[in-house]
C-alpha positions in Angstrom: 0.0 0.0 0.0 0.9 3.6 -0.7 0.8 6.1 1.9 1.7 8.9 3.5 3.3 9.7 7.2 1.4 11.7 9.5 3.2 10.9 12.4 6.6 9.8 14.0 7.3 9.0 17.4 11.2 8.0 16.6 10.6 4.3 16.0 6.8 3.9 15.0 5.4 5.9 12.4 1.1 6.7 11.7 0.9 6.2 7.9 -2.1 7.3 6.2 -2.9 5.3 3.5 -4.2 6.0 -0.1 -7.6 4.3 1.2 -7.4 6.8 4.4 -7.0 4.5 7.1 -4.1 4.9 9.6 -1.6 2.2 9.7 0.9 2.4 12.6 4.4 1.0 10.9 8.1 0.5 11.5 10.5 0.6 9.5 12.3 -2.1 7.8 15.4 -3.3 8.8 17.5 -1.8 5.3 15.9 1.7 5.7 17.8 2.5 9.3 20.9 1.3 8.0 20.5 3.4 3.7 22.0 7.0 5.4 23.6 7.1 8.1 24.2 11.1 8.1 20.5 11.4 8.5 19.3 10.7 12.0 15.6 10.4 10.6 15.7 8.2 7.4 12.0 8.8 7.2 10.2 11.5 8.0 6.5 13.6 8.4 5.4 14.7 4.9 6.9 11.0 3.0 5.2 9.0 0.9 6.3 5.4 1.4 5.1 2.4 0.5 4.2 -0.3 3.2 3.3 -3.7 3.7 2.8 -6.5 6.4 5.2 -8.2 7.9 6.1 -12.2 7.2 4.3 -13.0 10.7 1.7 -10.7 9.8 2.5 -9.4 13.1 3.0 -5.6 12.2 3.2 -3.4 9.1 6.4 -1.8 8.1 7.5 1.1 5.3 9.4 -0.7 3.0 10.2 2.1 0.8 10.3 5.8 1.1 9.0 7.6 -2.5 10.9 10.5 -4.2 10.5 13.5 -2.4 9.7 16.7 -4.0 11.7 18.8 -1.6 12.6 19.0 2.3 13.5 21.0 5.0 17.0 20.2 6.8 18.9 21.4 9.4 21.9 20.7 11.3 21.5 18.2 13.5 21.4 19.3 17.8 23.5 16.6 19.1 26.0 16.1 16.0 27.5 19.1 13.5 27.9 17.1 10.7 24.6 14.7 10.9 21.2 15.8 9.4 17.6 16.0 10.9 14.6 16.5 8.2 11.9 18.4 9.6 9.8 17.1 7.0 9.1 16.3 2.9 6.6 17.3 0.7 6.1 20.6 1.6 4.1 23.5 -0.2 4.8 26.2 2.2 7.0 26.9 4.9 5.7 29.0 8.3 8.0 30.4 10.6 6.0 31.7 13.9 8.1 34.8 15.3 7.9 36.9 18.5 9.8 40.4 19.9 9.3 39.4 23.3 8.1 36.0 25.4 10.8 34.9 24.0 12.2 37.3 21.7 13.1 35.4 18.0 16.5 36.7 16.6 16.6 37.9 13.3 19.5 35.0 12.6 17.7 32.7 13.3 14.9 33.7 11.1 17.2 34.2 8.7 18.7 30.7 8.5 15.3 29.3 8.3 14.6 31.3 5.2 17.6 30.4 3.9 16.9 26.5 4.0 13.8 26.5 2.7 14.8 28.7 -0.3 17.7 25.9 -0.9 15.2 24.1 -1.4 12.4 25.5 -2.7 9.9 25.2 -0.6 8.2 29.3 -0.5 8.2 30.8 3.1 5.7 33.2 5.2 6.2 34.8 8.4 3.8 35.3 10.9 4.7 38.1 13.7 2.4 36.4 16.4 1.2 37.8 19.7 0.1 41.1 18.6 -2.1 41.4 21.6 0.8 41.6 23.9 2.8 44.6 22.6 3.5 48.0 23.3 4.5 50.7 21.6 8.0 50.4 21.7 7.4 46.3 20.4 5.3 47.5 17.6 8.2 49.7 16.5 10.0 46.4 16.9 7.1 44.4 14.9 7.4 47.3 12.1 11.2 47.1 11.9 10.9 43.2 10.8 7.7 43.6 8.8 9.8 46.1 7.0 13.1 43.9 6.9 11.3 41.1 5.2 9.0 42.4 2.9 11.8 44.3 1.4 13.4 41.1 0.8 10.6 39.5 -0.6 8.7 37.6 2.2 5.2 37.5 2.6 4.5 38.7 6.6 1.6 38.8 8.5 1.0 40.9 12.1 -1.3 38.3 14.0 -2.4 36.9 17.6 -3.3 33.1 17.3 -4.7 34.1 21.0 -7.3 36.4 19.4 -7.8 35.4 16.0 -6.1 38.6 14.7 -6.1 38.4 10.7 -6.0 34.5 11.3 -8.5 34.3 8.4 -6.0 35.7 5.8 -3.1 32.8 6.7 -6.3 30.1 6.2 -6.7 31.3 3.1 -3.0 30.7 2.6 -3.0 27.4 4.1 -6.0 25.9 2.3 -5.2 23.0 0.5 -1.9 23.3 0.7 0.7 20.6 3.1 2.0 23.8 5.5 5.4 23.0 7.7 4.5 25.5 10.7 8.2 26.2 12.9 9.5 28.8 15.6 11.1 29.0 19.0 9.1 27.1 21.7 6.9 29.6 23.1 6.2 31.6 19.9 2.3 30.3 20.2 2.8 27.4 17.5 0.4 25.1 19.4 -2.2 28.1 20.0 -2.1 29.0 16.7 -2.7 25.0 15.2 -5.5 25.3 17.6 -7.4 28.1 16.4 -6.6 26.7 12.7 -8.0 23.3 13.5 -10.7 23.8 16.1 -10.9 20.9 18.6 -7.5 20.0 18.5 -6.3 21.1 22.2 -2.9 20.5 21.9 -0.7 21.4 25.0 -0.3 25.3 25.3 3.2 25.6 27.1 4.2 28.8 29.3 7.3 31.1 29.0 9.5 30.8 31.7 10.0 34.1 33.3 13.6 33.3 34.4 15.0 33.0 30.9 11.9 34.4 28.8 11.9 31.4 26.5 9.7 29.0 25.8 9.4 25.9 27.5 9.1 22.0 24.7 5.4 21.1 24.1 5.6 19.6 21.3 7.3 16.5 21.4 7.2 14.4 18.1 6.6 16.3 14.5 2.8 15.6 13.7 0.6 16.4 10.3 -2.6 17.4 10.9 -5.8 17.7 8.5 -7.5 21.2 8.3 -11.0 21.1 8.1 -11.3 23.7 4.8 -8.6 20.9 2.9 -4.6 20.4 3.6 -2.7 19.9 6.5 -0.4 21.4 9.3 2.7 19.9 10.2 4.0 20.8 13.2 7.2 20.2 15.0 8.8 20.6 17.9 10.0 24.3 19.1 13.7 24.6 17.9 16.3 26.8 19.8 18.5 26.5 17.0 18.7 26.6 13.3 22.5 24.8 12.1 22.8 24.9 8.0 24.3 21.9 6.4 24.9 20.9 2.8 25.5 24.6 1.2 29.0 25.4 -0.1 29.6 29.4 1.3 29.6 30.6 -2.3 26.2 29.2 -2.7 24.6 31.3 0.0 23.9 34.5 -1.3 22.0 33.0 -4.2 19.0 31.8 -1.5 19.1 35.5 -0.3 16.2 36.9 -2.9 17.7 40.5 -2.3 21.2 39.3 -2.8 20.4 36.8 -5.7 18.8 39.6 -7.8 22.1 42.0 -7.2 25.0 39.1 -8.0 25.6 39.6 -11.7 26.4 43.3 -11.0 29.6 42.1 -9.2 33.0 42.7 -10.6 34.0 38.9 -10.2 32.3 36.3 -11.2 33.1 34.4 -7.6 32.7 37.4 -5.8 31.9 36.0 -1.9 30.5 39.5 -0.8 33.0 40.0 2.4 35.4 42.7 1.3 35.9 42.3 -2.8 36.7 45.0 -4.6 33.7 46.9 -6.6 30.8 44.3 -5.1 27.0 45.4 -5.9 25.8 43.2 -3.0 27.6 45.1 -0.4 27.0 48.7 -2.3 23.0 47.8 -2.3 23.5 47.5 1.8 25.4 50.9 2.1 22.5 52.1 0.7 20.0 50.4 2.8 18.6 48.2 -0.6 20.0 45.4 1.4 19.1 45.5 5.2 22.3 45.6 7.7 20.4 42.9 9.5 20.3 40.3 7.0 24.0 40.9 5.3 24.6 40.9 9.2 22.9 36.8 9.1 24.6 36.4 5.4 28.1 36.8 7.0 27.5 34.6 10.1 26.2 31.8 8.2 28.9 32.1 5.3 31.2 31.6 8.6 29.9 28.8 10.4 29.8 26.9 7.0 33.2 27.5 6.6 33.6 26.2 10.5 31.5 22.8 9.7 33.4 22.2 6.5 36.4 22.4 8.9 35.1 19.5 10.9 34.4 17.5 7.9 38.1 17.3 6.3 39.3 16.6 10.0 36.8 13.2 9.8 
């Protein structure tokens, strides 16, 4: 049977099938041994094909499908392993705050990056509008102002009171949505106003540390009820980039890919080559300060993982 998984819990996985009944599967023995870079050979968002086992005892996946595209990062416990959010995606979300916990524009910014690598179109959402004050909207304006420039789709809501929540269902419908963000952002509020009757487990912000505190355990698609489906994963602190060579990077910066071929050289890296147009646009604020800021730290720590690679 063909299917697709909804769920993973690390070692048993809720595949929907074709017929749409839910079949809970491991995996067979050849698929945890294919990749070992990856620490999640199969992942929310697959299509895989599955079948029963000789004792009849349990399904397994048997084969994971082609996937049209992914989203990847760096993996918390290893710098040079992999973890797959998730496959098949149409459209990427990225839940942001200014305060309870603050979300840095780097890390934003590496998000972005990764899911324009590979090609999988991004939205932010500047949640918990209800909270703010002036000096935070100034904040909220700054970003909205950042991003759009660049190219980004943003929209000011508050999953907690269904501010302009109807203009990201209109986004969302019919469409397999990867929703991600710092825990605490409101990821779990916000699937639950999208999906009514879901009650997934709101968490709290610490006030010690003003961060979010891990509700979400396992990454988990859900159907919404107007047609498509939410994915959403657990709250990441972090955001590592793997598999993009430093001269690569500015070409999954929109502002920065449209401004290359006005470079003297050819293999212009943006850093401090003579008679660049990238770094030009941001002396004159064409190109925020914030994202060449991201552009440079990420072109580093690339340069800092490939280091750890030709030691292995």
């Amino acid at each position: 049977m063909k299917g697709r998984v909804t769920k993973s819990t690390g070692s048993w996985y809720d595949v929907l099938t074709d017929e749409g009944v839910t079949v809970q599967c491991r995996l067979k023995g050849k698929l945890r041994l294919e990749n070992r870079r990856t620490t999640n050979p199969v992942v929310i968002g697959d299509w895989v094909m599955v079948e029963p086992e000789k004792d009849n005892s349990a399904a397994v996946i048997s084969e994971v499908l082609k996937r049209n595209n992914y989203i990847i990062r760096q993996s918390a416990r290893n710098r040079t392993a992999e973890h797959i959010l998730a496959a098949n995606i149409d459209r990427a979300f990225i839940i942001a705050t200014v305060k309870q916990p603050a979300t840095t524009t780097g890390f934003i910014d590496r998000f972005l990056l990764t899911a324009e690598a590979y090609h999988i179109p991004s939205t932010i959402l500047l949640n918990k509008m209800d909270l703010y004050n002036e000096d935070d909207l100034k904040q909220v304006e700054f970003l909205k102002n950042i991003y759009s420039k660049a190219g980004y789709p943003v929209e000011l809501i508050s999953a907690k009171t269904d501010e302009h929540l109807n203009a990201v269902r209109a986004i969302m419908k019919d469409k397999v949505n990867l929703v991600a963000g710092h825990s605490g952002v409101g990821k779990s509020t916000f699937i639950n106003k999208m999906i009514p009757g879901m009650e997934l487990k709101v968490g709290d912000v610490s006030d010690y540390h003003s961060k979010g505190m891990h509700t979400t355990t396992f990454a988990e698609m859900f159907h919404i009820p107007e047609g498509g489906f939410i994915i959403d994963t657990p709250g990441i602190k972090e955001f590592g980039i793997l598999d993009l060579a430093p001269e690569e990077l500015a070409h999954y910066f929109p502002e920065m890919k449209n401004r290359m071929h006005d470079c003297k050289f050819n293999n212009c890296l943006h850093i401090n080559e003579p008679k660049c147009a990238i770094r030009d646009a941001v002396e004159l604020g064409e190109i925020s300060k914030s994202r060449y800021g991201s552009y440079l730290a990420i072109v580093e720590d690339v340069r800092n993982t490939e280091k750890i690679y030709d030691k292995e």
